[in-house]
N, C-alpha and C positions, 0 to 999 in steps of 0.2 A: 504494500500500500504506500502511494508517494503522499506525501506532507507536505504544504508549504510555511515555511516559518513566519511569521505576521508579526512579532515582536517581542520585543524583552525588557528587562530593566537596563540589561549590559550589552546591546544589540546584540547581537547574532551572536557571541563570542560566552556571554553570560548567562546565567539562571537567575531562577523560572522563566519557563519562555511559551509563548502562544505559539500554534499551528494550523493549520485547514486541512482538514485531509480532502484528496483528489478522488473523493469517491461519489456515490448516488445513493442517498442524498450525503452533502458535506457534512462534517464532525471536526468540531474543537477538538484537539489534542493538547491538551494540557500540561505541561511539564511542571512538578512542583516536588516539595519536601518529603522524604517517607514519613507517613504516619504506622499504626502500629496495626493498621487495616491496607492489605494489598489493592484496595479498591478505593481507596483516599489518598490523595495527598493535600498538601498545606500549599496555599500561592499566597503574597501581598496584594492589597488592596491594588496596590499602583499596577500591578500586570491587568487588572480590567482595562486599562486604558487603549490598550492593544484589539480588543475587540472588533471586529471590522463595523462599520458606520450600519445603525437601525438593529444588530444585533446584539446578544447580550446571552450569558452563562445562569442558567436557572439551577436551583439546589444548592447558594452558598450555605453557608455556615459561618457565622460570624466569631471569629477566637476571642474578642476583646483585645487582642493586642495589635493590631493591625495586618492580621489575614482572616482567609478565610479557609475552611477546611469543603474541600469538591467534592465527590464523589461518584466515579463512572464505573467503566469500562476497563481494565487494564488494557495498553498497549504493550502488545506481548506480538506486533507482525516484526519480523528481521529486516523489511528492508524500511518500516517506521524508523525503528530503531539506531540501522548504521546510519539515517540521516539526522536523526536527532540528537545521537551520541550524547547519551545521559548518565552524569554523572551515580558513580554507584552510592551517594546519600539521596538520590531524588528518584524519581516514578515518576511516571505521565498514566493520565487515565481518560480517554473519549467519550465527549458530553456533545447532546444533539447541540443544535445550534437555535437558539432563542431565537424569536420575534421583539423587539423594543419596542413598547406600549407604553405611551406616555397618559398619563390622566389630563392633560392638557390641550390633546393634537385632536383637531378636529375628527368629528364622527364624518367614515367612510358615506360615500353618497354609492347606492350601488343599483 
């Protein structure tokens, strides 16, 4: 499965980091901290910002200290993986990809 890398704290070079995967339908790949569940990890608040424009990550979890703890899908494909080249304190795990719904933004006319 190809991934494309969409941002980081430390660009491309650092962690936690965002992804898209090139699949149907697309998937968040999430790169973040181990937790002590193979299907969670820990990202900071600040990696939302990578998000691509109108979408958004449903199912945070708020730590109180500035992350949030995800919860998906292990990324467990080999060729995810050689591109993603994740350090062994961190896990990536695939979350659908949100709709952004603002309480604000005009009702659809349809």
């Amino acid at each position: 499965m190809k991934v494309r890398f969409i941002g980081g704290e430390s660009g491309g070079d650092g962690s936690p980091r965002l992804y898209v995967t090139e699949t149907e339908p697309p998937r968040y790949a999430v790169q973040g901290w181990l937790t002590d569940d193979p299907c969670t990890v820990e990202i900071p608040h600040r990696l939302l910002q990578f998000t691509e424009p109108g979408t958004c990550l449903s199912g945070l979890r708020d730590t109180g200290h500035g992350s949030f703890l995800l919860s998906g899908e292990p990324v467990t494909d080999p060729e995810a993986l050689e591109i993603m080249k994740i350090p062994a304190h961190e896990s990536a795990v695939l979350v659908s990809i949100g709709q952004e719904v603002r309480p604000d933004a005009p009702a659809s006319r349809g």
